[in-house]
C-alpha positions as CSV (number, residue, x, y, z in Angstrom):
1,X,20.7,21.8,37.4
2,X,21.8,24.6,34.4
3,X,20.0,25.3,31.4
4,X,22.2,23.0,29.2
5,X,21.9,19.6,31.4
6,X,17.7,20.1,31.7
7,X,17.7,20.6,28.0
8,X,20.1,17.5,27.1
9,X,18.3,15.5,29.3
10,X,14.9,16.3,27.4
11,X,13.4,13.3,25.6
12,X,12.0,13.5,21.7
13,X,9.4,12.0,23.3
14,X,8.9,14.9,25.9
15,X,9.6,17.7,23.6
16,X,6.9,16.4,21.8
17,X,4.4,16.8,25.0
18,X,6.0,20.3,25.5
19,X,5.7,21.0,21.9
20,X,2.4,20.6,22.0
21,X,1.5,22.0,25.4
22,X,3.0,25.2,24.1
23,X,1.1,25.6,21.1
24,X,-2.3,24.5,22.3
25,X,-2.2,25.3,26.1
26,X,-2.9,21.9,27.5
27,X,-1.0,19.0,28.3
28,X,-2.0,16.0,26.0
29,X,-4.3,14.7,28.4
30,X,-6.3,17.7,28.3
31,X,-5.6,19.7,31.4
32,X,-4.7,23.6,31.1
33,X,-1.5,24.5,31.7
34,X,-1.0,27.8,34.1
35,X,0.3,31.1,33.0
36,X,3.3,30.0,34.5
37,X,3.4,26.4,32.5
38,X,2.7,28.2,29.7
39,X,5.7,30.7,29.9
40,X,8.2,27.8,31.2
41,X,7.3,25.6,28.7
42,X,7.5,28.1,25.6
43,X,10.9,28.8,27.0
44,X,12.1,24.7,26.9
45,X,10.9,24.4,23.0
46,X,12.6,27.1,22.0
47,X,15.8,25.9,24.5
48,X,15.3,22.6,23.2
49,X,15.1,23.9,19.3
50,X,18.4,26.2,19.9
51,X,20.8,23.3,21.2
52,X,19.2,20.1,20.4
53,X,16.7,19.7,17.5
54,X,18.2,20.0,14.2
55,X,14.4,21.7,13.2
56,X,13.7,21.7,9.3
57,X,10.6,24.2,10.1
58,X,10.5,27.6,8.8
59,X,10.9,29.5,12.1
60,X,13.6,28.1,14.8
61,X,15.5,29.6,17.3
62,X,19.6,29.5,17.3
63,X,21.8,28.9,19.5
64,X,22.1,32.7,20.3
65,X,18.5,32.7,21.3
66,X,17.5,35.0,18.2
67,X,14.6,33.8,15.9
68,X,15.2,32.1,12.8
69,X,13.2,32.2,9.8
70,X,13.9,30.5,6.5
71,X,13.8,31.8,3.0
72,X,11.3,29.8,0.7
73,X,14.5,28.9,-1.5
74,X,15.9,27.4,1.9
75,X,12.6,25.4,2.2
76,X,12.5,24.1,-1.2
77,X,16.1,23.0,-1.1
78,X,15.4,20.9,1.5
79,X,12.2,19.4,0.3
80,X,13.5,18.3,-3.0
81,X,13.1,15.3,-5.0
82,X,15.9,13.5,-2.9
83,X,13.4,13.4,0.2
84,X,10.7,12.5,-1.4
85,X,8.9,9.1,-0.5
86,X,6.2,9.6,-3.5
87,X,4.9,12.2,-6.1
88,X,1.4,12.2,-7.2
89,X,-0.6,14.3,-9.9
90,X,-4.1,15.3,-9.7
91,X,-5.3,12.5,-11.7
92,X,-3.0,9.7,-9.9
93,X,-5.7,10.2,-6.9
């Protein structure tokens, strides 16, 4: 199987698991991953991230495979008014 079939055939739902198995070292259920699980799933995130996910975080990786990292205007322009569900003030809460 090449790189581009395993990563289209990832699931949100399993990028989540890998997602987090990358950034805490164990699977969801608790067991550690292995050096090697560690390594190979790092390496699917950011696969998945490059062709995939269409990531609004901060730091993402292209399609090139070089690390992307958002200016704070670039964050702010995104997180405008338009997406907002709600604004509250101090005293509102």
């Amino acid at each position: 199987m090449n790189v581009d079939n395993l990563v289209s055939n990832i699931t949100p739902e399993v990028f989540e698991r890998l997602q987090y198995g990358a950034s805490t070292g164990r699977w969801p259920d608790g067991t550690e991953l292995t050096e090697a699980q560690k390594e190979q799933t790092v390496q699917l995130v950011m696969l998945y991230q490059a062709k995939v996910a269409k990531s609004n975080e901060q730091f993402t990786i292209n399609e090139n495979g070089e690390m992307v990292q958002k200016s704070k205007r670039e964050l702010q322009k995104e997180f405008k008014a338009e997406n907002e569900i709600a604004r509250f003030t101090e005293n509102d809460l």
